[in-house]
N, C-alpha and C positions, 0 to 999 in steps of 0.2 A: 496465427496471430493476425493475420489479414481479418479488418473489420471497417468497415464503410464509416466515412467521417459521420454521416448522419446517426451513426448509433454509438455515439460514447458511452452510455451506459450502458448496454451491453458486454464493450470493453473493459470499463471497470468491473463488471460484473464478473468477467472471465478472467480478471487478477485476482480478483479477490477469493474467487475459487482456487487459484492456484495454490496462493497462501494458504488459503484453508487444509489444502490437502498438503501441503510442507514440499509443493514443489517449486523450489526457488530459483531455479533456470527457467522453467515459464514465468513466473511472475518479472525475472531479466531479462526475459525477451523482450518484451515491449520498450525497452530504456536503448537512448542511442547511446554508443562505446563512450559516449566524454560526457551524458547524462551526469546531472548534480540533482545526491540526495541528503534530504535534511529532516532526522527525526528529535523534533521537540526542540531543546537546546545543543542535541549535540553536535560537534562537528561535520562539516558535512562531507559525505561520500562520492566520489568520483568518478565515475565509468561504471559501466553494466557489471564487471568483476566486482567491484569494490559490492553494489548491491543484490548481487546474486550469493556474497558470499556475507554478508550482514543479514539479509534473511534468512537465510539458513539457519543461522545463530540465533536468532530472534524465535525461529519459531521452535528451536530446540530449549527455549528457555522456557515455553509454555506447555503446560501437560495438553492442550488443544487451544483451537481457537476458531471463530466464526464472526467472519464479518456480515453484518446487514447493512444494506446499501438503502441509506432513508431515502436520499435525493442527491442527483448530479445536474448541477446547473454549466451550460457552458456559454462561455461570453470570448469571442474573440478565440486566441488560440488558447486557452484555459478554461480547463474544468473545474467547478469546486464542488468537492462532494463531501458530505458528510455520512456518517457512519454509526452506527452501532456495533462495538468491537464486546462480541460474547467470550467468556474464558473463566477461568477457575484460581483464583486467590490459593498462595500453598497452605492455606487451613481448610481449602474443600470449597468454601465460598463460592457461590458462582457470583457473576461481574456480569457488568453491561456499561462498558466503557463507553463516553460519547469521544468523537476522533474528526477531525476537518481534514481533509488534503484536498491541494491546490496540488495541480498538472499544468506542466506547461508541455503541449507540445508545439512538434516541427514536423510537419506532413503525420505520418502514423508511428512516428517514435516518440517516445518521453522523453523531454531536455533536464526536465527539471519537476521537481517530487517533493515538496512540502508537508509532513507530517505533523498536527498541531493536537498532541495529545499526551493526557499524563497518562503513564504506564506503570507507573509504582504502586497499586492497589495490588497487582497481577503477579508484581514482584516480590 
């Protein structure tokens, strides 16, 4: 999980591989224990449990899924990256979701996880 401040995209890089392969204890690691996560409108999640165990669920809703990481800009202690989120509509469809999250971090853990994306085409 150790990754040098100067390469946060790399870091996002190696989450979003994690996700990709449905492993959602690494894509937790990176979140500190009282981490606040927030996708789209919903309520938001609470500690590294609460989003270790929402991704899971998330990517168990998807017959696969692949992030493309267009661009991470970082400003201060926040990333904003944008996304191209690939995946398969349940009539077979593929997709190419566009997706923004905003990272806040605190030294090399996630405080805070902003997800700005509609996901209902997927659904």
């Amino acid at each position: 999980m150790s990754t040098p401040v100067s390469d946060r995209t790399g870091m996002v890089r190696q989450m979003c591989a994690a996700v990709d392969a449905g492993d959602a204890e690494a894509f937790g690691a990176w979140f500190a224990d009282d981490a606040i996560y927030v996708f789209g409108n919903d309520e938001p999640l609470i500690g590294r449990a609460a989003v270790v165990e929402a991704t899971a669920g998330a990517a168990g809703a998807l017959p696969w899924v692949r992030h493309v990481v267009d661009q991470v800009a970082e400003v201060g202690d926040q990333l904003f990256c944008r996304f191209t989120i690939e995946t398969e509509a349940p009539d077979g469809k593929q997709l190419a979701l566009p997706c923004v999250t905003v990272i806040w971090m605190s030294g090399e853990q996630i405080v805070g996880y902003r997800v700005h994306m509609d996901i209902s085409p997927a659904l």
